[in-house]
N, C-alpha and C positions, 0 to 999 in steps of 0.2 A: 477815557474810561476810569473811573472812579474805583478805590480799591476795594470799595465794598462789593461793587458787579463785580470785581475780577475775582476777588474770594468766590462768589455766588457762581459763576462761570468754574473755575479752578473744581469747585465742587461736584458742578455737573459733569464734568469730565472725567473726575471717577468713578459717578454713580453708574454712567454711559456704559464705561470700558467693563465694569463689573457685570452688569446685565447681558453686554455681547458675551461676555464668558461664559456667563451660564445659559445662552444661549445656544453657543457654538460645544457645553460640554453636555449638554441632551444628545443624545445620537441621533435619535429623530427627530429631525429639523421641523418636523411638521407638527409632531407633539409638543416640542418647545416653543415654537412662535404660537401656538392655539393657545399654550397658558400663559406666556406674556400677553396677547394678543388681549385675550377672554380676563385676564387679572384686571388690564386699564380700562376695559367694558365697566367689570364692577365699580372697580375707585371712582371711574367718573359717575358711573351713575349711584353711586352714594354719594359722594361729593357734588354734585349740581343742585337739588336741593340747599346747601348749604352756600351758594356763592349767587352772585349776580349773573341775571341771565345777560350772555354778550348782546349788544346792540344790532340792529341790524342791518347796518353796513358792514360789521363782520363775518357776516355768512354766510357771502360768497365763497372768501376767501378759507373759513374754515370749512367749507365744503370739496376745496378743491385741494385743500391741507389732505383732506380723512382722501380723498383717491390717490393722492401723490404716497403716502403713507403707505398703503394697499400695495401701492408696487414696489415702496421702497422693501416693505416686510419680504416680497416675494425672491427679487433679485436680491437682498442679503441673506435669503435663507440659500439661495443658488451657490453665492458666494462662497460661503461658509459649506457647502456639499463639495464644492469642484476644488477647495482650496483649502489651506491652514488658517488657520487664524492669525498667526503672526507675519500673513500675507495677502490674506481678506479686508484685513480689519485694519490697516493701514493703507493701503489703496484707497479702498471709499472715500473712509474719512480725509484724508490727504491730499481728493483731488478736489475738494468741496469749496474750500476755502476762496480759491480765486475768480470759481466761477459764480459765489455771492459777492467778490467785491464788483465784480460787472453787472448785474442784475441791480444790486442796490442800486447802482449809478444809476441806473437806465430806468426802475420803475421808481426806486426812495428817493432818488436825488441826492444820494449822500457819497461825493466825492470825498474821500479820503484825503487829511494834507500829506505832508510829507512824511511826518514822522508815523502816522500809521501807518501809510503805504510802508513805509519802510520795515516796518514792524510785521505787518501782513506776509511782506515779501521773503522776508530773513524767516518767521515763522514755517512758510511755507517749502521754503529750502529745508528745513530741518526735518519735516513732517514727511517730504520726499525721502530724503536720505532714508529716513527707517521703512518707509517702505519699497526703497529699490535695494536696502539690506535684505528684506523677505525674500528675494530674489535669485539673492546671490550663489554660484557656484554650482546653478542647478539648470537646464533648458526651464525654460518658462511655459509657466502653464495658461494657452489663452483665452483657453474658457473661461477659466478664474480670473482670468486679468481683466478678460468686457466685461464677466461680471460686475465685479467690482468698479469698475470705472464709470460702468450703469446706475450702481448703485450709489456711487459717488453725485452723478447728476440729478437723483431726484431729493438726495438729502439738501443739496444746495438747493432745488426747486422750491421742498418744504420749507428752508428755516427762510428765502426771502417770501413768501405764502405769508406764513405764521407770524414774520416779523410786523407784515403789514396789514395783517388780521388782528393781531393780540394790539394792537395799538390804537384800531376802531374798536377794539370791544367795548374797551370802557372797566374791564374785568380778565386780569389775567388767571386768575381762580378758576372764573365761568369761562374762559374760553378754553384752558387747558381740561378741565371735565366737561365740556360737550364734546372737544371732540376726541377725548380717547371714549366716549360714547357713542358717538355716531360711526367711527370706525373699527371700533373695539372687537364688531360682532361677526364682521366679515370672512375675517380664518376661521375663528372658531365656527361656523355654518361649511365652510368651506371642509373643513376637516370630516364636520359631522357627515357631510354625503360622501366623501373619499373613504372615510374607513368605517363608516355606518357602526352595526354594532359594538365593534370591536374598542371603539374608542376610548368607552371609559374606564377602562382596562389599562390601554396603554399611558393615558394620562395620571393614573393614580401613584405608579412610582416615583412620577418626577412633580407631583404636584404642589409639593412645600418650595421645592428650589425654586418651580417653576412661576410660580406666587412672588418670591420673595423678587425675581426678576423682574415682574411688573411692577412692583412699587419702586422698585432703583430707577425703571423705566420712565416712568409717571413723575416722580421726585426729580431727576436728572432735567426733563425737559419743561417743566414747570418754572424750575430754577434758570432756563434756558430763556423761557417767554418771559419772563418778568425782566432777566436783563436787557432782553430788545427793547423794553421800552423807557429802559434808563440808556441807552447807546446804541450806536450803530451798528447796523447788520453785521457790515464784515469783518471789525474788529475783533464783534460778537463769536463769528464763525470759526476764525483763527485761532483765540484763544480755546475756544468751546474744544478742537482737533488734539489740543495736547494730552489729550484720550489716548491717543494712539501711542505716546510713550507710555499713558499707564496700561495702555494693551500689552505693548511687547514686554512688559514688568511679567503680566498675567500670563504672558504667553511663556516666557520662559521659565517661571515660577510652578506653573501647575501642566502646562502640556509642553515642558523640555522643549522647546526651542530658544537656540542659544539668543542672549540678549546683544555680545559682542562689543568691542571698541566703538565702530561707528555709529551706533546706536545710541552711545553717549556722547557722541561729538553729535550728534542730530539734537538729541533733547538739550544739549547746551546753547547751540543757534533759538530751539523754541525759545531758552528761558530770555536770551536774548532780545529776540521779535518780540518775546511780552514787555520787556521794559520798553522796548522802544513805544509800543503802544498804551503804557501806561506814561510815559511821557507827554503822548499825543492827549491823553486826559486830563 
């Protein structure tokens, strides 16, 4: 992995962690994902005009990207109800990572050597640590924990999907605005018949933040597809996770949960797994 994807990664990861925030700081979960949701509707569909249509060997796979999406949206909004965010939002993401380096292997063919495994692996320790810190000194919540470990599984579904979708497009532009356009419309329809009237009402307060989330949204995983098709999936993945120390930054920073010693000893293993994986490149 070359340092320019790791930059372009490193970035997505904050753009990531910032939009779960203002995701998870909408009280209604269902009015916050309709205007992230309904924000990437628009961008893509101003943006596709503007880029190459994907090819069509990739539309399968971004078809099945916009359903995996749909449920990832649904089980992170669950998450983020049953759960904190500095316990939500590192679960997922944290349990992602290992389950794209088996998938690559299995549909990419892309065996990892040693020094990324190694990198993956040491990352992946460190990503747990912060999220068995969410844990700590309290019974556990299991609702929130399947959640999230659900919602952990369909992100790894997505990014090996998208990795080997954005790679037949031909056009990682046109593949990331069609499909926050073909899936974009989904909640927002969804919401409209749940709270019928009333909607555009409760969308109007959070509408600027709510905006601003879908373009962090849209930017973060753009910068996401274009690295898959400069490197591998699961490198891709791993590094893509160190979100989850700029989460618990955000977590602690604006919704007071503590960040803590091991928390720092976790993001020091990440920084770790990344050299070892920027070795590997």
């Amino acid at each position: 992995m070359t340092p320019l994807v790791t930059a372009a990664v490193l970035l997505a990861a904050v753009t990531h962690a910032s939009w779960n925030a203002i995701a998870h700081r909408i009280t209604d979960k269902l009015v916050g994902f309709t205007l992230i949701a309904g924000g990437g509707l628009l961008i893509g569909l101003t943006a596709a005009p503007f880029t190459a249509f994907p090819q069509a060997r990739a539309w399968p796979y971004l078809l099945a990207s916009a359903a995996i999406h749909i449920a990832y949206y649904a089980l992170l909004m669950t998450s983020f109800r049953l759960g904190g965010f500095g316990q939500a939002y590192p679960i997922a993401r944290g349990s992602a990572p290992l389950v794209v380096t088996v998938l690559a292997a299995v549909f990419a063919h892309e065996v990892p050597d040693g020094w990324a495994a190694a990198g993956i692996v040491v990352s992946c320790a460190g990503l747990t640590g912060v999220a068995l810190w969410g844990l700590r000194g309290r019974r556990p919540a299991w609702a929130a924990i399947g959640a999230a470990l659900a919602t952990g599984l369909t992100i790894a579904g997505y990014t090996v999907v998208d990795g080997l979708g954005v790679r037949a497009s031909g056009s990682p532009l046109g593949y990331i605005a069609w499909l926050m356009a073909v899936q974009g419309g989904v909640l927002p329809l969804y919401a409209l018949i749940r709270r019928r009237g009333e909607l555009p009402s409760l969308l109007r307060p959070f509408a600027a933040v709510g905006l601003l989330g879908a373009a962090l949204s849209v930017a973060a995983y753009a910068l996401v597809l274009w690295a898959q098709t400069k490197a591998d999936l699961a490198p891709v993945a791993a590094l893509r996770e160190s979100s989850i120390i700029v989460g618990a930054g955000i977590g602690a920073l604006f919704f007071k949960e503590r960040f803590g010693v091991p928390r720092i000893a976790a993001a020091g293993l990440l920084v770790v797994g990344i050299g070892l994986m920027l070795h590997a490149g």
